[in-house]
N, C-alpha and C positions, 0 to 999 in steps of 0.2 A: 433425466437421471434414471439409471437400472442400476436397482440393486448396490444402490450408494457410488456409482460410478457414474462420471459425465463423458458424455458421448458428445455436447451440444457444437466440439471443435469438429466434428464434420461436416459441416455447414460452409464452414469459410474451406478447408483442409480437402474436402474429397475429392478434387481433382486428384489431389497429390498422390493418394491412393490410385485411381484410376491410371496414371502417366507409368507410377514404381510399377503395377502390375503386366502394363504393355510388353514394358523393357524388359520384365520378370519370362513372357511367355514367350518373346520374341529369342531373349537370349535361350530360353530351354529349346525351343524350337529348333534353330541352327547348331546349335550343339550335338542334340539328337542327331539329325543329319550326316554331318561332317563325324561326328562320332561313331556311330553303326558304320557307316561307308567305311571307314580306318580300321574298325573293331572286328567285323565283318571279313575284309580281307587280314584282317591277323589271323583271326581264327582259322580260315582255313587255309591259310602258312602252316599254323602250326599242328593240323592233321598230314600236313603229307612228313610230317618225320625226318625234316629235313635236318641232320646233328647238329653243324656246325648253324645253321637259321635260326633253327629254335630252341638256342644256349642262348642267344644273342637275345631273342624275343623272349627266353624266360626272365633273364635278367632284368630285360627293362619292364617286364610287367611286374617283377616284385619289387624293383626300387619305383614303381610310378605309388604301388598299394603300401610303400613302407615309409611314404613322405608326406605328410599333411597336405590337403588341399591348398592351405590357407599359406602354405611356405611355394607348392608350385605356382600359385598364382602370382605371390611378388616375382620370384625366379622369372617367369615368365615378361610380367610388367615390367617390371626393372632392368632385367639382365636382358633377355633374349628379342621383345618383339615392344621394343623402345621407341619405335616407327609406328606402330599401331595406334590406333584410335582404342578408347578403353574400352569400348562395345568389343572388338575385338581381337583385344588382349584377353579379355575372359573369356569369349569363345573359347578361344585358341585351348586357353586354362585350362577350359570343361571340358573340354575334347578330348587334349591327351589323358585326362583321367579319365570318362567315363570311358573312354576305347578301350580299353586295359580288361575292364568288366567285360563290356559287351565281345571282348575278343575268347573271355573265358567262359560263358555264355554260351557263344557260336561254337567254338571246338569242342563242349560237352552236347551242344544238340546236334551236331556232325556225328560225334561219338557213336549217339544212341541210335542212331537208321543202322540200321543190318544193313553189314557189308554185300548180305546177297542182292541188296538194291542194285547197286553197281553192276554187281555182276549180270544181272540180267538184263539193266541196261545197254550194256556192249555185245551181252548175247544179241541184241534185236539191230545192232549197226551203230550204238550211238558212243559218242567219242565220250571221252573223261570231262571234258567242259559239257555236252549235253548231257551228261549225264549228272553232274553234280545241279546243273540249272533245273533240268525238268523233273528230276526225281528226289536227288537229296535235297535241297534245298528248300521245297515247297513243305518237306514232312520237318526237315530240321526248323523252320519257321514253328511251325504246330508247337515244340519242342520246348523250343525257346522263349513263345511269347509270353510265359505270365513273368518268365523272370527279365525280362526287355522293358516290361512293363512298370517291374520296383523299381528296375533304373533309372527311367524315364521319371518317376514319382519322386526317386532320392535324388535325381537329376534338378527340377524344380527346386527341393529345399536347399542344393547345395549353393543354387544361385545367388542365396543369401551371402556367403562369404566374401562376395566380389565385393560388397560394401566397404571394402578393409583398401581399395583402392579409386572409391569416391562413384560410383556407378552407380548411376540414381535408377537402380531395381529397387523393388518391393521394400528391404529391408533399410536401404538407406535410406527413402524416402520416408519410413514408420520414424527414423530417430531423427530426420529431420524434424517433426509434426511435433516430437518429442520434444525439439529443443524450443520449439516456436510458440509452444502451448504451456511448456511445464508442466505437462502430466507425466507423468513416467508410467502408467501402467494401460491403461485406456487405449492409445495409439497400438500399443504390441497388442493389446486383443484382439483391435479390428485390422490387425496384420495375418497375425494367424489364424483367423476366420478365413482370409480373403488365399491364403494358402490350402487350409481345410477344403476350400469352395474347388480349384482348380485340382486339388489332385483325386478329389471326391466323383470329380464330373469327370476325369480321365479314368478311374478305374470302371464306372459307369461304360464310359463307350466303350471300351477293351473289350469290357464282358459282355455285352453286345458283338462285338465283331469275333469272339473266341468259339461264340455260339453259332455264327454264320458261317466258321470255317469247320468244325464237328459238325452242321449239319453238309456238309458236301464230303465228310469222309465217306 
């Protein structure tokens, strides 16, 4: 007992914890992925100014940020990827949202390199693809990573919402323990602990690797 609360159901219950959090980091993880790679190449779509491309790609970035997670995800389940296994029905979910961000992300940290980069890149022989690989891209990374970073951090808590279509992540798993215990409050603390823990230990390593890439400026 802490503090008038019983913790004594993690004894039987912690695996259950342990398995929610796998499928919790598993699914942040491939999302991440599959989302920069999609968000990434939107981004820099939508620097070369192409009119008629990026009416098309603004639209769909304001109706991806003007519709609840929790409604793309059924849409997705239900309607679009009915064939899918639920692990990857939510992917899918998370991906086309968080790519949306990470694509407005990349074309503001594109933005910010001085165009004279380029230019000087082609001054010395290098094409517009080596040029955006070995020069813009390396400085727009710098740019970008603290806010890649939130993403990835809202990224994690968003994966809660997938519970709304039975996906035994973190969240499902805390209200199953709920239902199997009859505690109502207990279970959600050592959920949000176990979330505090991983996005805790992620802004940790970031800033470690933020500081390894400032020291080689």
């Amino acid at each position: 007992m802490i503090f008038g609360m019983n913790f004594t159901f993690l004894q039987k219950y912690w695996f259950y914890y342990v398995n929610g959090a796998k499928v919790t980091l598993q699914l942040a993880f491939w999302t991440l992925i599959f989302a920069t790679i999609l968000g990434v190449f939107i981004g820099m779509i939508r620097v070369q100014n192409y009119r008629i491309i990026s009416t098309i790609i603004d639209g769909w970035i304001n109706f991806i940020r003007g519709v609840p997670v929790m409604v793309q995800i059924f849409i997705i389940y239900y309607g679009i990827a009915t064939q899918l296994p639920q692990f990857w029905a939510a992917v899918l979910s998370l991906t086309i949202n968080s790519s949306v961000y990470i694509a407005e992300h990349t074309r503001a940290g594109l933005q910010a390199v001085n165009k004279g980069q380029m230019e000087a890149a082609r001054c010395i022989g290098m094409s517009n693809l080596q040029g955006y690989w070995y020069i813009i891209i390396p400085q727009a990374i710098k740019n970008i990573l603290p806010s890649l970073v939130n993403e990835f951090i809202l990224l994690i808590k968003n994966t809660s919402i997938v519970s709304v279509i039975a996906l035994h992540e973190l969240t499902y798993t805390s209200n199953s323990v709920r239902a199997n215990t009859f505690l109502a409050f207990e279970p959600l603390i050592v959920t949000a602990f176990i979330y505090f823990i991983m996005t805790y230990i992620l802004k940790k390593l970031v800033g470690v690797l933020e500081r390894k890439l400032h020291e080689h400026d």
